[in-house]
N, C-alpha and C positions, 0 to 999 in steps of 0.2 A: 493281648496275649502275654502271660508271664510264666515261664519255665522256670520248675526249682528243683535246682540240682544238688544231690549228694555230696559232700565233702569229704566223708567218711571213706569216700570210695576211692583208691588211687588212678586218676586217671590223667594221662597229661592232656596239654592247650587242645589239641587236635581232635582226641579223643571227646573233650566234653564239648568241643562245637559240635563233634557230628554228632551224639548224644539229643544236644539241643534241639536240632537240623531234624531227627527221625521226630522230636516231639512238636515241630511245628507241623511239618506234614502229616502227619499221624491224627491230631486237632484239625485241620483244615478237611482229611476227608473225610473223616468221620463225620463232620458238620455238615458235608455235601451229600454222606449216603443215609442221614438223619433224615425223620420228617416234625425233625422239630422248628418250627417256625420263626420261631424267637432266634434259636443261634443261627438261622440261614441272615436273617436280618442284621443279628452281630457281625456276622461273615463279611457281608455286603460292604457295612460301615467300616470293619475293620483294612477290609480291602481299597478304601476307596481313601482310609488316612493314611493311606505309605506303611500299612501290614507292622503297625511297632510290635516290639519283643522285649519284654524287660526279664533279663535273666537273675536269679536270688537264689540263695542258698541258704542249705539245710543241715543240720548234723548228725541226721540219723532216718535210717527207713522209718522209723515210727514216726516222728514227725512228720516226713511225709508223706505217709498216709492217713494221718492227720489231716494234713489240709486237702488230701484230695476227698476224702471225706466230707470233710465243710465246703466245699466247692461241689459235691455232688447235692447235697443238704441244700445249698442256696439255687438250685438247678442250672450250675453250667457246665458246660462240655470239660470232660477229663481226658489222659491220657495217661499212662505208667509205660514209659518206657524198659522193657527189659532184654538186656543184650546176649546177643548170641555167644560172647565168651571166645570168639576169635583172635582177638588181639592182647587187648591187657587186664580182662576181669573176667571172671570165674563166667562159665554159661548161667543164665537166669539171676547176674546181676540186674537188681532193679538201679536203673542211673538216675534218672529224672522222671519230671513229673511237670506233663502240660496241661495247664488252664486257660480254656478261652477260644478262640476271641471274645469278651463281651465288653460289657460298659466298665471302664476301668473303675468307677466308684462301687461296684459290686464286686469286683477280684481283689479290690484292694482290701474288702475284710476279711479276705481268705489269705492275700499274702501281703499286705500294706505294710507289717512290724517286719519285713526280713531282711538284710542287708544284701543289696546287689554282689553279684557274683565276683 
């Protein structure tokens, strides 16, 4: 699973874990209320290697949807996190953006060039 987050966006430490936090769970159940069979199988795997999380960043909404783009294009599970605007960004701040679980050799030509968070 790899989540890419916003830089663009002012959010401090706390902020973009839970950001993070809503696009892992938001990925996992989506793949659970899926009848897609391939990501229940990523699921599986993914759960059964210790659930990793590789976080990267972006510098702009466009780019990231961008790659969720190409990640829907290659057929894996997406997510677009966008936040309620209770704390420190405007309502319908888009924050992050999760891909996956799947076989990290196919996430990684959607996010393999991005520099960890």
């Amino acid at each position: 699973m790899v989540i890419v987050v916003r830089t663009d966006v002012d959010m401090g430490k706390g902020k973009v874990a839970a950001q993070v936090a809503h696009a892992a769970v938001s990925l996992v159940l989506k793949v659970l209320n899926s009848r897609n069979e391939s990501w229940k199988r990523w699921l599986e795997s993914w759960l059964n290697e210790g659930q990793p999380k590789i976080v990267v960043k972006v510098q702009s909404l466009e780019e990231l949807m961008q790659r969720k783009q190409k990640a829907e294009t290659l057929g894996l599970p997406t997510e677009v996190i966008v936040d309620a605007g209770k704390t420190q960004v405007e309502p319908g701040t888009v924050t992050c953006l999760g891909i996956g679980p799947a076989p990290s050799e196919v996430i990684d030509k959607v996010t393999g060039d991005l520099k960890l968070l």
